[in-house]
C-alpha positions in Angstrom: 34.4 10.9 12.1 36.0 11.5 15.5 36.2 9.5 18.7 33.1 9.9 21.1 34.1 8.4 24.9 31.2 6.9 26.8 31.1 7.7 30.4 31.4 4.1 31.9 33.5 1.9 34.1 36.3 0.9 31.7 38.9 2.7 31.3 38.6 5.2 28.5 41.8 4.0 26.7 40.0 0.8 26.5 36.5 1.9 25.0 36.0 4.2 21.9 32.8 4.6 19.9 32.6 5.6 16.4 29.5 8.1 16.3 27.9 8.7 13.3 25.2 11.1 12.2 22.3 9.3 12.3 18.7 10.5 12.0 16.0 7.5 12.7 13.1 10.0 12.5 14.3 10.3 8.9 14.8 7.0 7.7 11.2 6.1 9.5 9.4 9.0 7.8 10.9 7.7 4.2 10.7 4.3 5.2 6.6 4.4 6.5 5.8 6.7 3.3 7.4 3.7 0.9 5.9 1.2 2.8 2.0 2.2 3.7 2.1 4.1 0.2 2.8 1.2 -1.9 0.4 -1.5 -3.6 1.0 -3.7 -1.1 1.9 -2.1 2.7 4.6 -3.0 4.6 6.2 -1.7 7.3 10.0 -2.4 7.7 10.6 -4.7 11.3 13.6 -2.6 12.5 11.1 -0.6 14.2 9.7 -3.7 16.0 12.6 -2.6 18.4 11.6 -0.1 20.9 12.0 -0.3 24.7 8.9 -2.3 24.7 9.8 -4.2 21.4 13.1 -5.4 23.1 11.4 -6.7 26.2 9.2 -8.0 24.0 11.4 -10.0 22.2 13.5 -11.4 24.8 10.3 -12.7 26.6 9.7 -14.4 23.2 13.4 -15.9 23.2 12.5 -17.9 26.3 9.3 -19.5 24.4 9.1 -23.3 24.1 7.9 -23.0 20.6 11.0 -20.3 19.7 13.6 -22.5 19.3 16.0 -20.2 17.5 18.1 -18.0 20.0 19.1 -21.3 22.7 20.0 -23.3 19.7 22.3 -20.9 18.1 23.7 -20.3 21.6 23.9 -24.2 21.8 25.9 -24.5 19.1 28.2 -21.6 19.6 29.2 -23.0 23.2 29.6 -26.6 21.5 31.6 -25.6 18.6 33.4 -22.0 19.5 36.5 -23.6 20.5 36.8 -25.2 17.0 35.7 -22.8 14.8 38.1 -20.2 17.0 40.9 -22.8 16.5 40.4 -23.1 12.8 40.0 -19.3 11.3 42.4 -17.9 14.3 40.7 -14.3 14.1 42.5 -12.2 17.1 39.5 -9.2 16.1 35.6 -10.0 16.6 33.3 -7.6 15.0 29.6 -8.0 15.7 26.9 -6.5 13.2 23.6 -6.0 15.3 25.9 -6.6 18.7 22.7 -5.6 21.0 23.8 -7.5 24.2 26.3 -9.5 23.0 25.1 -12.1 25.0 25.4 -15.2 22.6 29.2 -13.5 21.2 30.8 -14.2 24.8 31.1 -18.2 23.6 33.1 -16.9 20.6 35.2 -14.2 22.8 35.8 -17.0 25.4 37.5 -19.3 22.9 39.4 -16.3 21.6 40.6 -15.7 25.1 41.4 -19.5 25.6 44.0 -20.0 22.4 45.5 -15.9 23.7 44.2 -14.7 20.3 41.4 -11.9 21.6 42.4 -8.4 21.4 39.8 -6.3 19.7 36.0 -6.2 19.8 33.9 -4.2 17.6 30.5 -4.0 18.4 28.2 -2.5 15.7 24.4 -1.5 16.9 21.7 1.3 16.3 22.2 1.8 19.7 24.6 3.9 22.0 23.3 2.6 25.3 23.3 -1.3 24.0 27.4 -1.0 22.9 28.2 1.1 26.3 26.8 -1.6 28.4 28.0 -4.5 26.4 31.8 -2.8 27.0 30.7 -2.6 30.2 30.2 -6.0 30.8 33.3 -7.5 28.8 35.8 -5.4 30.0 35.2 -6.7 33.1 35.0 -10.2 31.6 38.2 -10.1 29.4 40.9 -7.4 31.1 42.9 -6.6 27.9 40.5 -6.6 25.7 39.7 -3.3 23.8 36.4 -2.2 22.4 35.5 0.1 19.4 32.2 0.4 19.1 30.5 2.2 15.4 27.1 3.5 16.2 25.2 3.3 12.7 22.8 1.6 10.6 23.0 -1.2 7.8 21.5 0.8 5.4 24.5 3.7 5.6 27.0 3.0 7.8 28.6 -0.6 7.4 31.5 0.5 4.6 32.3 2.8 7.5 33.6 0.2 10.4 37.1 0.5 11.1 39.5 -1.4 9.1 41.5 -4.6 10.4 44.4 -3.8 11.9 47.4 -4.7 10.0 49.0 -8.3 12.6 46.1 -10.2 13.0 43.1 -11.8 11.0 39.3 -10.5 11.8 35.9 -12.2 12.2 32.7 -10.3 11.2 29.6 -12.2 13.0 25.8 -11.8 12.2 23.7 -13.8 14.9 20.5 -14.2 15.2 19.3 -15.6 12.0 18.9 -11.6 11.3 20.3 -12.1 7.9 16.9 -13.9 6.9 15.2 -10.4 7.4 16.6 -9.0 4.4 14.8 -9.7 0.6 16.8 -11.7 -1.3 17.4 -8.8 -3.5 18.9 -6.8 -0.5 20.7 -9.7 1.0 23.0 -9.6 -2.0 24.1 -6.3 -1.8 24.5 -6.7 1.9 26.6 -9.6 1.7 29.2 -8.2 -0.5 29.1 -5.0 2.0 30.5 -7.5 4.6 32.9 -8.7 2.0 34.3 -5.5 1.7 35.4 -5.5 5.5 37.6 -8.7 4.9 40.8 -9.1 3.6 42.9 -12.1 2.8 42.8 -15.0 5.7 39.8 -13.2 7.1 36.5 -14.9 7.5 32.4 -14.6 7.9 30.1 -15.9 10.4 26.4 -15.8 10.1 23.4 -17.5 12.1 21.1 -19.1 9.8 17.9 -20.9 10.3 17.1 -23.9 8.2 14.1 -25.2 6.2 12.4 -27.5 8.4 8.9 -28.5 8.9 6.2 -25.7 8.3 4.2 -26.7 11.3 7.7 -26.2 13.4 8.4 -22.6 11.5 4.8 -21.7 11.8 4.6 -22.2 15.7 7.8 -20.6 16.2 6.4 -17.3 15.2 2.6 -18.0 16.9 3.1 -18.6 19.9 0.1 -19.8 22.4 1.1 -16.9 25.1 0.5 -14.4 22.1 4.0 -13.0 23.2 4.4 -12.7 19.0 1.2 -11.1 18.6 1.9 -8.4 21.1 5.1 -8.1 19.1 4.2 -7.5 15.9 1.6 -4.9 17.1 3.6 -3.0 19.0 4.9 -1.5 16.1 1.4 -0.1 15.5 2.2 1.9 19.0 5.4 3.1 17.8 3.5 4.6 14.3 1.5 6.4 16.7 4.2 7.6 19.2 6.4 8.5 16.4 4.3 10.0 13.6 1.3 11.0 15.1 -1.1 8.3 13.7 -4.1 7.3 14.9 -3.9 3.2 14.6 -5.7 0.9 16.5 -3.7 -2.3 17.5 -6.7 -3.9 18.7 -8.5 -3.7 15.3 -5.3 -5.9 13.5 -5.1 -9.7 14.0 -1.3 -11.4 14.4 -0.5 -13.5 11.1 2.6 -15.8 10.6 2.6 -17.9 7.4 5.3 -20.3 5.7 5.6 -19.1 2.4 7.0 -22.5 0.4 7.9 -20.9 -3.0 9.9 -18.0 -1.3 11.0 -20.5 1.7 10.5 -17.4 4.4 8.1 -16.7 7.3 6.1 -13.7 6.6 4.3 -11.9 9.5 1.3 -9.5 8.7 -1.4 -7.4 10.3 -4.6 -8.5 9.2 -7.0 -5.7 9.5 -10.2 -6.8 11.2 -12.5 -4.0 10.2 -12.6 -1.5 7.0 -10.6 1.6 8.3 -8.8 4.7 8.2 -5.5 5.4 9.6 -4.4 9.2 9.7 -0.3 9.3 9.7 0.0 13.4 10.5 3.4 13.4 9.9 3.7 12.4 6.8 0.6 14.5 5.7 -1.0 10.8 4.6 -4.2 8.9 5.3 -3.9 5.3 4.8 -7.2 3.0 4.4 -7.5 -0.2 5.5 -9.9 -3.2 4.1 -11.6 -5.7 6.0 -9.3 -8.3 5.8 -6.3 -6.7 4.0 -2.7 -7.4 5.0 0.2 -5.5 6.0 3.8 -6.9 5.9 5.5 -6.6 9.0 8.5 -8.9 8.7 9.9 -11.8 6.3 11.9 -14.0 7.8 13.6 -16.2 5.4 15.2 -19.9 6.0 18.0 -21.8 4.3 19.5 -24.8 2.9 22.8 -24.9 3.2 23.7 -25.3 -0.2 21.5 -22.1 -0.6 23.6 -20.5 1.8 26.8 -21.5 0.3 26.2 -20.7 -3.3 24.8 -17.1 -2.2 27.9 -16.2 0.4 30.0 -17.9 -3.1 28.6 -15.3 -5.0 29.3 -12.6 -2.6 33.4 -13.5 -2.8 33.4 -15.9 0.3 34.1 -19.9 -0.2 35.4 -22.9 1.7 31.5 -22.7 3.9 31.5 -24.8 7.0 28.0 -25.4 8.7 27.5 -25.9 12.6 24.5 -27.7 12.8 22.2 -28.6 16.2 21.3 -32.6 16.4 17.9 -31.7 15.2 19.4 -29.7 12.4 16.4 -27.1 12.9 19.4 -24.2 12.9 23.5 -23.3 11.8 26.0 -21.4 12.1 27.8 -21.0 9.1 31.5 -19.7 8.3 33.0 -18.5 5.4 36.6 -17.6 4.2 37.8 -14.8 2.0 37.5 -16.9 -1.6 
């Protein structure tokens, strides 16, 4: 693994990116073949995220009914100062760091009590960590960024390890970490445990059980922002693979699950058809009615929370809460 320097304004002894071999055509032909070959068909929501998907997905951040990204953010600007005060972490790094938009409250605070000197952004994406450097190296003058460019699937063990005079923070915003199946989420939890070391802690962005009718609007929104969301990945299928689906023929569905206490979105087909996917050789068919998974999308209690970051090695769980308690933020220390 060797140092790859990103042609941008900061100066290069202040920006390095960890490149790693990574092969998304790959992972989507073994993840599509799993998924549309199975029983049930899903399609993993990672590929949600194309140009489109992210434009997308920001318009739907600035919903009324998708209350999720300004109330984490809320809660981050209310409560950085005290969470940064308590767990003194002089190293940020940021799984999923896309923007960083919503990790400037936490580097801010940092900043404030003279503990910042490290950022590691951690992202599919070259272009998203280049830009975010971009941005806080301007922001915060000695602060020095390492960017990993990877996936969670291979390269999380891979993230430089904490330097030796100072304490580290990995974050996880978002309420991503309701994405993965509880039998995922495990595994993927101790992964992150692995990056700690003694007086080290966790941060992740979780959203709560709350009312279904609140949960269920969040993810149908009357613009049909969502809808156009959770087709698009339809599009990418058949920029990426060759296949011949038609969006238009798959209705939106969002649905509180109460046993499994997640959101699930589907693609309901409308019609009895066939879907060619030349790349993988396959030809899918379709029922009237029949549903594809597209995304879970799974909330928390907080005792939930706790007793599953417990079992991953991480204790002493505090929980930053809005007023209408509809979201947290929750931090763990190394147990």
């Amino acid at each position: 693994m060797g140092w790859c320097v990103v042609q941008i304004s900061p100066p290069m002894n202040r920006l390095r990116i960890h490149r790693h071999s990574v092969d998304p055509h790959a992972g989507l032909l073994r993840d599509v073949r799993a998924g549309l070959g199975g029983a049930v068909k899903t399609l993993p929501p990672k590929y949600f995220y194309d140009a489109v998907g992210s434009d997308l997905f920001e318009q739907i951040t600035e919903l009324p009914e998708y209350y999720q990204t300004r109330t984490e953010l809320q809660i981050l600007l209310r409560d950085a100062s005290r969470i940064i005060d308590h767990h003194r972490p002089t190293e940020l790094v940021e799984l999923g760091s896309g923007s960083s938009r919503k990790t400037v409250a936490l580097l801010d605070a940092m900043a404030d009590a003279g503990l910042l000197r490290r950022f590691i952004p951690f992202d599919v994406s070259s272009s998203a960590i280049a830009d975010a450097a971009e941005r806080l190296c301007d922001r915060f003058p000695e602060l020095q960024v390492e960017g990993v460019l990877g996936d969670f699937d291979h390269h999380i063990p891979t993230i430089p390890p904490r330097g030796t005079d100072g304490r580290r923070m990995v974050i996880f915003l978002g309420g991503t970490i309701g994405n993965f199946h509880p039998d995922d989420r495990a595994p993927f939890l101790r992964d992150l445990r692995g990056l700690l070391r003694s007086g080290d802690s966790l941060l992740v962005g979780i959203d709560l059980v709350k009312d279904p009718a609140v949960l269920e609007a969040a993810y149908n929104d009357g613009a049909g922002v969502t809808a156009a969301f959770n087709r698009n990945v339809l599009h990418v299928m058949n920029r990426e693979l060759g296949s011949d689906f038609v969006p238009e023929r798959f209705t939106h569905v969002a649905i509180y699950d109460r046993e499994n206490a997640w959101i699930e979105m589907r693609l309901r087909s409308d019609v009895a058809q066939r879907v060619t996917v030349p790349a993988l050789d396959m030809v899918v068919d379709f029922a009237v009615g029949e549903e594809m998974r597209t995304e879970i999308s799974a909330k928390f209690t907080p005792q939930r929370f706790a007793d599953e970051l417990s079992a991953a090695g991480l204790a002493d769980t505090e929980f930053f809460t809005d007023d209408d308690r509809r979201f947290a933020v929750a931090v763990a220390e190394v147990a």
